[in-house]
N, C-alpha and C positions, 0 to 999 in steps of 0.2 A: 046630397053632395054631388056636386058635379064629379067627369072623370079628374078633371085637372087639378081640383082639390084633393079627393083619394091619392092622386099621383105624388103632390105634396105630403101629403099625412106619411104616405111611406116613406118619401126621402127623408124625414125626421125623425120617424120610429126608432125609439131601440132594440135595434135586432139582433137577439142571439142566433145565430148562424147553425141550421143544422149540423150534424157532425161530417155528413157525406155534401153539402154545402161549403164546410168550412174548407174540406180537404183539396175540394175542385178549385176553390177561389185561390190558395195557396198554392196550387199545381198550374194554374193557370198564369198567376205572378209571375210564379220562377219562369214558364214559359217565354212571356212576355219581354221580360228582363236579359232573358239570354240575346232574344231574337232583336234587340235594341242595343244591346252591347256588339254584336254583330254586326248591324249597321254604322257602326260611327265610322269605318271608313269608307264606305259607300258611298258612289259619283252624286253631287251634291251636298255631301254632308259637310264637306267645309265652308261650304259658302252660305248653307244654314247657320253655322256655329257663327262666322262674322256675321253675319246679319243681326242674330243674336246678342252679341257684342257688343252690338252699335245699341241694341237699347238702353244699356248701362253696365259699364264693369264691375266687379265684384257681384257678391249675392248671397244669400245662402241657402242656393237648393242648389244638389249636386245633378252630373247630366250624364247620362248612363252608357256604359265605357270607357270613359275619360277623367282624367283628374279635373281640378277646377269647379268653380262655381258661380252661380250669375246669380242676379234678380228670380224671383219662380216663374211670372209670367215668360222669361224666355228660357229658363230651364223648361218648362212647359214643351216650348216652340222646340228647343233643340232637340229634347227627348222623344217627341210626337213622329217628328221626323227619323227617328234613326230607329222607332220601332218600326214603321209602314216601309220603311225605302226599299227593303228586300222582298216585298210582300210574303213575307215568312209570318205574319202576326196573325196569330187566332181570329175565328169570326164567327157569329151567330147563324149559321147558314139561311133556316126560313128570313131573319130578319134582312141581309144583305146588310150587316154592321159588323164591322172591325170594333167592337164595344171595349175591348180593354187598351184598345191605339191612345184613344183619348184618354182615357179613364188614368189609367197606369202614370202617363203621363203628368197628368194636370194634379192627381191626388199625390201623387211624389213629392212634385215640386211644393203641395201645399205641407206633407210632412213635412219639410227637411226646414222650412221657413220656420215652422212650429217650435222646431226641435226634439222631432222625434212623437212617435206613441206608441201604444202599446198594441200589440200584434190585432188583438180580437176586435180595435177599434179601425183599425185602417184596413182590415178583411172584411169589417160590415159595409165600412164606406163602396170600399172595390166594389164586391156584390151587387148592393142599393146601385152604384151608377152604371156598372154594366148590366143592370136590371133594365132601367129605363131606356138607354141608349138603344138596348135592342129592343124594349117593347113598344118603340116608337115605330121602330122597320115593322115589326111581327103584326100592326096594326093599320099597315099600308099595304093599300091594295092596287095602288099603282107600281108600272113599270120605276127603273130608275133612269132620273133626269138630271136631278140635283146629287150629287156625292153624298148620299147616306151616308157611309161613317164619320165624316164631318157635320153635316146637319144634325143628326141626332147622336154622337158623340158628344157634341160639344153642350149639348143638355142635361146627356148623362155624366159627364164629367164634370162641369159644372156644379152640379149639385152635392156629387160625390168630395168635393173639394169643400162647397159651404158646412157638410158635415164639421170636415177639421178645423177649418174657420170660425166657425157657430155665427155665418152669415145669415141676414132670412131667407128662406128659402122659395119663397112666393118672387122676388123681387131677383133671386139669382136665376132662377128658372127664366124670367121676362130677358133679362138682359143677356144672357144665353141667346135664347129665342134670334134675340136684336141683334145678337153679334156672327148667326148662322150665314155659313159661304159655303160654298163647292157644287162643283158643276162635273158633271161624267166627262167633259171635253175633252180635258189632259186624258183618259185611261184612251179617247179612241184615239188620240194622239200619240200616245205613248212616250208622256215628256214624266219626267220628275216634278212637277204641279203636282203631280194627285198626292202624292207625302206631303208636301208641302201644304196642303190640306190638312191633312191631319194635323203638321205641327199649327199650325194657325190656329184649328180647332184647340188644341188642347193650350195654346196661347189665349185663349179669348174665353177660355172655359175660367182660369186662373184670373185674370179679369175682372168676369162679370162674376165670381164670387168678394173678390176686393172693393166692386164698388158696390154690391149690396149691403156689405157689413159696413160701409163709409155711409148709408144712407141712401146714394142715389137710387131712384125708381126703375122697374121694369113693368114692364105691360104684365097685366094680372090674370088678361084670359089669353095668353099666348100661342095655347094649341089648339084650342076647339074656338077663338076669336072670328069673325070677320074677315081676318088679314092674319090669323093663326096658321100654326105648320102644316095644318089639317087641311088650308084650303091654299098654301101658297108650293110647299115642297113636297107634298104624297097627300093622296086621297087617303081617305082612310078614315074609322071609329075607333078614339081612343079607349072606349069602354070596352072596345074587345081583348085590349090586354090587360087594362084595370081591374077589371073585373076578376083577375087571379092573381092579385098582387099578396103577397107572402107567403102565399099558398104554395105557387109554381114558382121556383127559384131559376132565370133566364143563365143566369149565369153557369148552374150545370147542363146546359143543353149547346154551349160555344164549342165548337172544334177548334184544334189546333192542327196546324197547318206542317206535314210533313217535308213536306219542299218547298225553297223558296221561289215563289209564280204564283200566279193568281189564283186563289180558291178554285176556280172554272175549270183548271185544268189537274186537278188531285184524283178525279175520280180517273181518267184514263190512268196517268201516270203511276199511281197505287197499281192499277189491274196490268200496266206492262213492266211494271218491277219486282210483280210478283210472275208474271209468265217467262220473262228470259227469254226472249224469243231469241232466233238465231239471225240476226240483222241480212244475211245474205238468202235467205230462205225468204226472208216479205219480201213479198209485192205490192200490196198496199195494206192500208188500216181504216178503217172508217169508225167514228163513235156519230152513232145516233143519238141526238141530244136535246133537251128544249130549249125553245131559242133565244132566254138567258145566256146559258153557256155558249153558243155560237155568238152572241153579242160582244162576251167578253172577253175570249179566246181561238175565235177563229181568224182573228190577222194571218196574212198572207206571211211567210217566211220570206224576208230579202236578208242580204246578203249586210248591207250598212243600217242592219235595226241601231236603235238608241237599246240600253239596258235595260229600262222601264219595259218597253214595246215588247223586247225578248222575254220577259219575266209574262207579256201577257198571250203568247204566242203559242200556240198550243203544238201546231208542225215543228217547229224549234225543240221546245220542248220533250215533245217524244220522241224527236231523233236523239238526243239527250240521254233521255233513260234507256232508249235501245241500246246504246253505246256504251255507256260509261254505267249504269244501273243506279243510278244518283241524280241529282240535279245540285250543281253545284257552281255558285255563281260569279266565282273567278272564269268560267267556260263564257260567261258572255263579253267576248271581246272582239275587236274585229277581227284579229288571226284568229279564231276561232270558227266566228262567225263565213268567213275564206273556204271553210276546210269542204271540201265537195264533197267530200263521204257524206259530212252533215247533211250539206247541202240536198243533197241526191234524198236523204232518208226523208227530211222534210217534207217535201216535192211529192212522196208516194201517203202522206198523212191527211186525210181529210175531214171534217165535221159535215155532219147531212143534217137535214131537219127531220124530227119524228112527230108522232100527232098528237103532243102538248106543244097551245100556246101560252100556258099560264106566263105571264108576261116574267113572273118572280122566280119559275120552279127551277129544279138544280137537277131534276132526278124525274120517270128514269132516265137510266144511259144507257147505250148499247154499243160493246168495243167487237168489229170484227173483222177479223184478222183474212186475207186471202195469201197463200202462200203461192210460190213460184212452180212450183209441183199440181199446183189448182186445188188444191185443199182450200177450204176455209173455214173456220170458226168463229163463235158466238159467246161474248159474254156478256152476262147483264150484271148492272152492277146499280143495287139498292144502298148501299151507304159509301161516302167518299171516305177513305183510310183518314183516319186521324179524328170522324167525326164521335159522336157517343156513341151509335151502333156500329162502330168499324174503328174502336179504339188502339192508337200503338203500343203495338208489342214492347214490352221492357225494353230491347234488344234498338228497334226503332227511335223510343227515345233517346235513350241515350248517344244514335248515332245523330241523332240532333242536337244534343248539346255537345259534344265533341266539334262534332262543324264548328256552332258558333260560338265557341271556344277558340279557335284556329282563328277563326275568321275577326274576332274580336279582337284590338289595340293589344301588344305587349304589357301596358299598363293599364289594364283595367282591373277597375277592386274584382278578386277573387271571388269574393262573398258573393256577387253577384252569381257564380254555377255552384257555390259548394251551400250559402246558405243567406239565401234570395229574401226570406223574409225579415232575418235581422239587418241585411240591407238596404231594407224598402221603409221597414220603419225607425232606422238607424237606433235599434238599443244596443248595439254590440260597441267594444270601445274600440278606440284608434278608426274611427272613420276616417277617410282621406276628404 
C-alpha cells in the first residue's frame, strides 16, 4: 500500500482511543472551545460572522460563544475564526500546525448538523483528524511558506468530518487537497488574514466532506501526486509519519498555549513569568533562538501595531509580562500601545541568532537577562510552558479558563467551561 492509502485506512478505522488518548483529546476540546468562545469578540470577528451570514440564514450548527445558528460550512468559517484570532489555540509544535483550529471547527459543525453523537465517536473523530493534520507538518521538511495550519488542517479536518458524515474518504481527502489556501504573508504583515485562514480552512474542510458524500470526485493521489502537497506546499515523505499511524497518537504530543501570542514567543514569556524580574533593575534581555522563532516573533515593536502584529511581537510582548505578569489582550490597544514605560521596556528586548538553522526547530532557546548593576544571567529553556514536557500547573489552567471566561460574550452557553464535551456533541438537553 502506498503512504496515502494507509493514511486513508486510518481515517476510517474504528478506533478505540487509549484511555490516556481519550483524556488528552477531551482536555484538549474543552481547551479549544474556551479559547474560541474567547474570541467571538475579537477585532474581526463581526465581520466574519456577516460574511458568514451572507452565505445562508439559518442552519443547524451552532457557532461558539454565541447564540444562533447557520448552515455548517459557515458555522465552520465562523467558528475556525474565533478559535485562531487570539492565537491562544493549541499546536503541535514539531508539526508547525494549529491541528485542533480546523478540526474542532469543521467536526462541530459536522455534529450539530447530525444531531449530535455520542462522546467516544466524536473524540475518535478529533484524534484521527488532528492526527493527520499534524502528521502532514511532522512530515515536512521544509521551511514555512504556505500557512500550515490551513494547508493541512483543512485535510485533517476534512476527513475528521467525513467520519460523521460516512463521506468516502479517498475522494474527501482529494477535494480537501483541491480546496488548500494560506500563504505565511498576512503573519509577516500582521493583518487578521491569517484566522481568516483558518476559518476558510475549516469552511472548505465542511465542504469537501459534503460533496464527497454527493458523489463528486477528488484527486486520488493528492499527496504524494505529481502536483500532490508533497511537491506543491512542503517537501517532505509521507511515509515518515505513516509509518506510526495508531501506534503514536499526535494528538497527545499538542501543546496548549498559556498566553494568547504566537507559539514563538511562550518559551521566553513562561521563563519571565516565572523570574519576576524587577522591571527597573533590566537593562536588556536577549533570547538566543533558532531562526523559526526570530521569523515569527521578532517584529520590531512600533508604537501603532494592528492586534494580530502585537499578538506576534515578541519586544511587546515581554514588556508585557514584565509589567503586568500576564498577557492579556484587552492591553493591545493604542492607549496602550502610547504607554512609554511599555514602550521603553520593549526597546531594551531583543532576539539574536544561535547555531541552529533547522529551518522548523522551536528550541534551544537562551533567555539572558543583563541587569543595571551589570549582573547578568542565563537561562536555557528545553520545553515551552504549556508543552507535554513543561505541562500547566492546575493553578495555570485554570487561570486560563477564567480569562476566557471574562473575555468571552455575557451569553455564551456555559457548558462550553463547566462541561465542553456534552457541548461539543450536544447530548445534554436545552441546547440553545
Amino acid at each position: 500500500m502506498s503512504a496515502t492509502l494507509d493514511l486513508i485506512a486510518f481515517a476510517g478505522a474504528d478506533h478505540v482511543l487509549p484511555e490516556r488518548v481519550r483524556a488528552d483529546a477531551e482536555r484538549l476540546l474543552a481547551d479549544t472551545l474556551a479559547v474560541g468562545a474567547a474570541g467571538a469578540m475579537a477585532p474581526g470577528a463581526e465581520a466574519i460572522r456577516e460574511a458568514a451570514e451572507a452565505m445562508g440564514a439559518g442552519g443547524d450548527a451552532r457557532l461558539i460563544g454565541s447564540p444562533g445558528r447557520l448552515p455548517a460550512p459557515a458555522a465552520a468559517f465562523v467558528n475556525g475564526y474565533r478559535v485562531h484570532c487570539l492565537e491562544w489555540d493549541a499546536v503541535h509544535e514539531p508539526a508547525v500546525v494549529h491541528a485542533l483550529s480546523t478540526v474542532v471547527a469543521a467536526l462541530g459543525a459536522a455534529i450539530d448538523r447530525r444531531g449530535g453523537c455520542e462522546a467516544d465517536e466524536a473524540l475518535a473523530a478529533l484524534a484521527v483528524g488532528v492526527d493527520i493534520a499534524s502528521g502532514l507538518g511532522l512530515a515536512a521538511t521544509s521551511g514555512l511558506t504556505f500557512f500550515r495550519p490551513a494547508t493541512a488542517g483543512v485535510i485533517g479536518a476534512a476527513l475528521a468530518a467525513a467520519r460523521i458524515d460516512r463521506a468516502p474518504l479517498a475522494d474527501t481527502l482529494g477535494l480537501a487537497y483541491s480546496s488548500a489556501a494560506g500563504t505565511m504573508q498576512p503573519h509577516v504583515e500582521g493583518l487578521a488574514t491569517l484566522p481568516f485562514q483558518i476559518a476558510n480552512a475549516a469552511r472548505a474542510a465542511v465542504t469537501a466532506s459534503d460533496l464527497a458524500k454527493a458523489g463528486f470526485p477528488g484527486p486520488k493521489d493528492a499527496l504524494e501526486g505529481e502536483f500532490g502537497y508533497f511537491r506543491l506546499f512542503d517537501s517532505g515523505d509521507l511515509s515518515t509519519y505513516t509509518k506510526d499511524l495508531g501506534t503514536i497518537w499526535r494528538i497527545s504530543e499538542v501543546s496548549v498555549k498559556p498566553f494568547p501570542s504566537g507559539r514563538a514567543s511562550h518559551a521566553a514569556l513562561g521563563k519571565l513569568q516565572d523570574l519576576a524580574l524587577d522591571t527597573g533593575a533590566v537593562e536588556r534581555i536577549e533570547l538566543a533562538c533558532p531562526p523559526l522563532i526570530r521569523r515569527l516573533v521578532a517584529r520590531p515593536f512600533q508604537p501603532d501595531m494592528t492586534p494580530a502584529y502585537a499578538r506576534l511581537c515578541l519586544q511587546w510582548l515581554a514588556a508585557l509580562m514584565l509589567v503586568d505578569g500576564v498577557i492579556d489582550p484587552r492591553r493591545f490597544t493604542p492607549e496602550h500601545m502610547a504607554d512609554e514605560r511599555l514602550a521603553d521596556l520593549a526597546r531594551r528586548i531583543a532576539l539574536v541568532p544561535d547555531a541552529n538553522e533547522d529551518p522548523n526547530a522551536l528550541f534551544p532557546q537562551r533567555l539572558t537577562v543583563s541587569f543595571t548593576d551589570g549582573r547578568s544571567e542565563s537561562h536555557e529553556i528545553a520545553h515551552t510552558l504549556g508543552s507535554p514536557g513543561n505541562p500547566l500547573a492546575p493553578a495555570q489552567s485554570q487561570a486560563k479558563r477564567d480569562l476566557a471566561r471574562d473575555l468571552a460574550p455575557h451569553d455564551a452557553d456555559p457548558r462550553i467551561f463547566d462541561d465542553p464535551l456534552a457541548y461539543f456533541t450536544g447530548q445534554s438537553t436545552g441546547t440553545p
